[in-house]
C-alpha positions as CSV (number, residue, x, y, z in Angstrom):
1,X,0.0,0.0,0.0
2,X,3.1,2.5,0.6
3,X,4.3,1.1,-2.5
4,X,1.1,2.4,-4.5
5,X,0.7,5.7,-2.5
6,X,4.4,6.4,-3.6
7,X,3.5,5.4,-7.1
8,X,0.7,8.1,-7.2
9,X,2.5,10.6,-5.9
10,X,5.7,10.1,-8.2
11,X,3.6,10.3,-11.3
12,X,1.9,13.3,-10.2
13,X,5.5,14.9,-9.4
14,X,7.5,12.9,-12.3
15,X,9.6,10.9,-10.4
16,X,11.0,7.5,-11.5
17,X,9.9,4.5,-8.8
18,X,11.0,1.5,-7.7
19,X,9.0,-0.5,-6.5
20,X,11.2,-4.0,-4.5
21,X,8.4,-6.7,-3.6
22,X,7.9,-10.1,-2.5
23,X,6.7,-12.0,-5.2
24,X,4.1,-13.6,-3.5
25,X,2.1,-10.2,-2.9
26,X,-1.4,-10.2,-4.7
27,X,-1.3,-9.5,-8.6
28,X,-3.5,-6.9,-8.1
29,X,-1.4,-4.9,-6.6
30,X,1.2,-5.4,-9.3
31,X,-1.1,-4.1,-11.8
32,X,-1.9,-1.1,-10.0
33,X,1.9,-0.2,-9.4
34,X,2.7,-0.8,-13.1
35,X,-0.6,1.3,-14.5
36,X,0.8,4.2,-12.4
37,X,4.4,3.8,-14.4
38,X,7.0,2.1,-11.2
39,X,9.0,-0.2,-12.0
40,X,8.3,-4.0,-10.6
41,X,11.2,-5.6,-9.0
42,X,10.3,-9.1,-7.2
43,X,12.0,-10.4,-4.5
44,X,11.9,-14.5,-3.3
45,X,8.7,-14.7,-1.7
46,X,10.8,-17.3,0.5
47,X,13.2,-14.4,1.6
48,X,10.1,-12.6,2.6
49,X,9.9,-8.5,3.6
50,X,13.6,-8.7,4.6
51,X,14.6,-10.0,1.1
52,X,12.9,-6.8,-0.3
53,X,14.2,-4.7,1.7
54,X,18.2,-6.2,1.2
55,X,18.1,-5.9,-2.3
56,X,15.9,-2.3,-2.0
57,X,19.4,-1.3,-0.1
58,X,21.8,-3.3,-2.7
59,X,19.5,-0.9,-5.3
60,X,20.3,1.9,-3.5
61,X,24.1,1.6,-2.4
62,X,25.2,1.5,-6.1
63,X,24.1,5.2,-7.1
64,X,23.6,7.7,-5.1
65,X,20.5,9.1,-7.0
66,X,18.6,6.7,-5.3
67,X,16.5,7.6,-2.3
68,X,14.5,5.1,-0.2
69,X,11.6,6.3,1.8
70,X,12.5,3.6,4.3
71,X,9.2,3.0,5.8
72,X,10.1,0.6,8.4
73,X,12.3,3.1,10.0
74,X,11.2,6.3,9.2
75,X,10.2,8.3,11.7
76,X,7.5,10.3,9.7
77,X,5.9,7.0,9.5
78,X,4.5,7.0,13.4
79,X,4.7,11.0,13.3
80,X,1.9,11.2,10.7
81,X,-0.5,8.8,12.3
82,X,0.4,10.9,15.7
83,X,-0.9,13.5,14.1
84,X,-4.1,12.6,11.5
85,X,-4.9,9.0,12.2
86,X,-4.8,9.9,16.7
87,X,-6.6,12.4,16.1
88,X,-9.2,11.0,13.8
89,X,-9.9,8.4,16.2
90,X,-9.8,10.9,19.0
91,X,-13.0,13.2,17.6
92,X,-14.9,10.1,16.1
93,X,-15.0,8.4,19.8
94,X,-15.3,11.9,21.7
95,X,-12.2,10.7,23.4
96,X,-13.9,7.6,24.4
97,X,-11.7,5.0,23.2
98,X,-10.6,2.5,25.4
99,X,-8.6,-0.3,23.0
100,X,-6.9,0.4,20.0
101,X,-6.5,-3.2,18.0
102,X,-4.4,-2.8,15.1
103,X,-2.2,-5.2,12.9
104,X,1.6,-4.6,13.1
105,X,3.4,-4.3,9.3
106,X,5.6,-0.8,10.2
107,X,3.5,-0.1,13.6
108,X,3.8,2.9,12.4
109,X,-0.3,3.0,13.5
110,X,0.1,1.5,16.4
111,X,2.6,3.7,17.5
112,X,1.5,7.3,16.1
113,X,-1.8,6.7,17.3
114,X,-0.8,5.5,20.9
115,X,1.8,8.1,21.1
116,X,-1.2,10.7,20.8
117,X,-3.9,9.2,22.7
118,X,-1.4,8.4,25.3
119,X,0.5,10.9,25.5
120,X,-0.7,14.0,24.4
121,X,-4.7,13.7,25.2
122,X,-3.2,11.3,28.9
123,X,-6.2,9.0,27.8
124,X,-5.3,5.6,29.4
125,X,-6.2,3.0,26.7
126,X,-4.8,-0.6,26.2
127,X,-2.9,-0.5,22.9
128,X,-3.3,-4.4,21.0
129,X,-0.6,-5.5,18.6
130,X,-2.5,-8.0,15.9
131,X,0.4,-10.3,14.7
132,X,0.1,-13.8,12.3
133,X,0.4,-16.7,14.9
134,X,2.3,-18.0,12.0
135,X,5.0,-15.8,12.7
136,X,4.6,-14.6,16.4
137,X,8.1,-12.0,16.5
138,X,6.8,-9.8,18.8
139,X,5.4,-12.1,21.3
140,X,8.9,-13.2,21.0
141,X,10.9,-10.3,21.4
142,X,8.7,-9.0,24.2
143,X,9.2,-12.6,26.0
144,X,13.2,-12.2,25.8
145,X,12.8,-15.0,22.9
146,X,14.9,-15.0,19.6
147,X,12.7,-14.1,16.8
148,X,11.4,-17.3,14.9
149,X,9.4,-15.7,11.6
150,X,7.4,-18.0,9.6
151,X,5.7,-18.6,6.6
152,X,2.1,-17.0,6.7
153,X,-1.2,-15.7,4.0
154,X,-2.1,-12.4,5.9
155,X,0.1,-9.6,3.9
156,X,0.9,-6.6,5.2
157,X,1.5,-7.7,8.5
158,X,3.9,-10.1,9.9
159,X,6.8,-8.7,8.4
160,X,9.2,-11.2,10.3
161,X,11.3,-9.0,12.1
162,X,10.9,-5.6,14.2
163,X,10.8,-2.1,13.1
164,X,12.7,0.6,14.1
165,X,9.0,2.3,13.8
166,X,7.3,0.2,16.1
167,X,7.4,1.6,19.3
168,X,7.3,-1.9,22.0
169,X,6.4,0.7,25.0
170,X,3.3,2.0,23.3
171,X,2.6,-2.1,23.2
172,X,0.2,-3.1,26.0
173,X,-1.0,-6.3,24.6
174,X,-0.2,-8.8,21.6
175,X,-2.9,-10.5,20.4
176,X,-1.6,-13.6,17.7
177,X,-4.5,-14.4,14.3
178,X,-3.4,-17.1,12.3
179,X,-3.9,-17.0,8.3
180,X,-7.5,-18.6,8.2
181,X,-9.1,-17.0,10.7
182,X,-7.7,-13.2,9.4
183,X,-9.4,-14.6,6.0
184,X,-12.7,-16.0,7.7
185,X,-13.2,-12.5,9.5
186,X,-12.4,-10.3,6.5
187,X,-15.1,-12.7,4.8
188,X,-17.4,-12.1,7.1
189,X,-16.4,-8.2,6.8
190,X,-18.0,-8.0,3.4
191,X,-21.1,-10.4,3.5
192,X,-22.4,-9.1,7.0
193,X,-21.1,-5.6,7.4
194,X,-21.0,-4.6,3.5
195,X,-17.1,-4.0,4.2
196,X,-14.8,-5.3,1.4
197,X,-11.4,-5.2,3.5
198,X,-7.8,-7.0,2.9
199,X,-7.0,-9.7,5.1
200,X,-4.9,-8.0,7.6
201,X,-8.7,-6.0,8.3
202,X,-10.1,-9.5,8.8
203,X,-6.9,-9.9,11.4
204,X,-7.9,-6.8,13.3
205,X,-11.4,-7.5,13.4
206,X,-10.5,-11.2,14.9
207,X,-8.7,-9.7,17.9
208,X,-11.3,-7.1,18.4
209,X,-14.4,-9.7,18.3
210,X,-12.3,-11.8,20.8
211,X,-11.4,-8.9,23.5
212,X,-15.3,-7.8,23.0
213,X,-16.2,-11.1,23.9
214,X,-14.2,-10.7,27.5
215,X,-15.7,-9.9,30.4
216,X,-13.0,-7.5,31.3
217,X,-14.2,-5.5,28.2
218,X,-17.8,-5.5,28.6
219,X,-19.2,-1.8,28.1
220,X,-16.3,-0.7,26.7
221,X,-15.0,1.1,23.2
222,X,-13.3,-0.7,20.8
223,X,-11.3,0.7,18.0
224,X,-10.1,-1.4,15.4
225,X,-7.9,-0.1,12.2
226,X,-8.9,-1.7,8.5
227,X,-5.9,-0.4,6.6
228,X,-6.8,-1.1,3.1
229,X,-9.8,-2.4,0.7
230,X,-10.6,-6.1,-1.0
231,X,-10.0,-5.1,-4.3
232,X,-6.1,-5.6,-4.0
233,X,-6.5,-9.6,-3.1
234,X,-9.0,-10.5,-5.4
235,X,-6.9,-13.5,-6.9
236,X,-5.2,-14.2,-3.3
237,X,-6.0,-16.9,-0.5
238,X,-9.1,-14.2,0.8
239,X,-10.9,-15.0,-2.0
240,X,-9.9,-18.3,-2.9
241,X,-12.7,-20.6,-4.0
242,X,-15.6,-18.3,-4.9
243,X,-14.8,-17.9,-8.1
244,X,-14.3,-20.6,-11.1
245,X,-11.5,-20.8,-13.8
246,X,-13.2,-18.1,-15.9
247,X,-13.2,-15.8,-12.8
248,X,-17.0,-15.6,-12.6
249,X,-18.9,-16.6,-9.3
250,X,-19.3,-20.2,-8.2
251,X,-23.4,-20.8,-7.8
């Protein structure tokens, strides 16, 4: 998603792009990269995020007319979510939020929005980390464990390492979804809600409907982030089955 947002924005301003990938994220979003005019450059899917982000670096070491964003370590990342997203939340709850569930790809959410609600407004809320239980690194780290990344179908979360943007002391709780269930939920997103979400909505919305279903959070207000649409994993895992060879529903 930072990867089309940059693509916009470069052809607006007639910049070249790179775009570095893993090759297993969703042909849709391929298609929208190239109809803005980047240029594609796949990764290993087995080497996942971190492979991208190696040869992203190799990219940019040999010419120094290369920049890289760098979202998993820039600190504009949380900063902007401190101060739109926080706020956002902030006036559409009248300060009544009491979790914030969000999945963890940069935590650049987690962190910006936590940082303002904490921090600035002194609003104690319980900040919830939604990670793949495929690839559980920050229950990891946070238990003193060495990270152990695996394999896992919810993209844009789970990147199998920590970010310099993810703030752990903003992190109150960690809350593990595994593949199936992020895809059930962001299912159940659009046939019972009218909300076509990616899967790492359907991870968020898991960890919500479990808290909410706590006694300790009876009564109170839950704020889960849906970071991007359906319409980018159309031929992925969320939609797999629905649709036959010819792409047309299954009656």
């Amino acid at each position: 998603n930072t990867g089309i947002a940059l693509a916009f924005v470069a052809a607006a301003r007639g910049y070249k792009l790179n775009i570095v990938m893993p090759e297993t994220f969703s042909i849709e979003r391929r298609r929208v990269l190239s109809i803005f005019g980047a240029k594609l450059i796949l990764t290993p899917g087995a080497k996942g995020m971190n492979g991208a982000i190696e040869e992203a670096e190799r990219i940019a070491s040999s010419d120094p007319k290369y920049f890289i964003p760098q979202q998993f370590k820039n600190p504009a990342n949380p900063e902007v979510h401190a101060k739109t997203t926080g706020p956002e939340i902030w006036e559409q709850t009248s300060g009544k939020i009491d979790v914030l569930v969000s999945g963890v790809g940069t935590g650049g959410t987690l962190t910006g929005v936590s940082r303002y609600i904490k921090g600035e407004k002194k609003k104690k809320i319980l900040s919830v980390a939604v990670e793949p239980a495929e690839s559980p690194v920050i229950t990891q780290r946070l238990a003193g464990e060495g990270l152990k990344p695996g394999p896992h179908k919810i993209q844009g979360i789970g990147a199998g390492f920590i970010p310099d943007t993810l703030d752990l002391s903003m992190v109150d709780r960690v809350e593990q979804v595994n593949s199936s269930e992020a895809i059930e939920h962001a299912r159940r997103l659009a046939r019972e809600e009218g909300i076509l979400s990616g899967v790492s909505s359907g991870a968020a919305i898991a960890a919500a409907l479990r808290l909410a279903g706590l006694s300790e959070f009876r009564g109170k207000t839950i704020v889960a982030i849906l970071p991007d649409a359906g319409e980018r994993y159309l031929s992925g895992p969320l939609f797999e089955g629905l649709f036959d060879e010819s792409g047309l529903p299954r009656i």
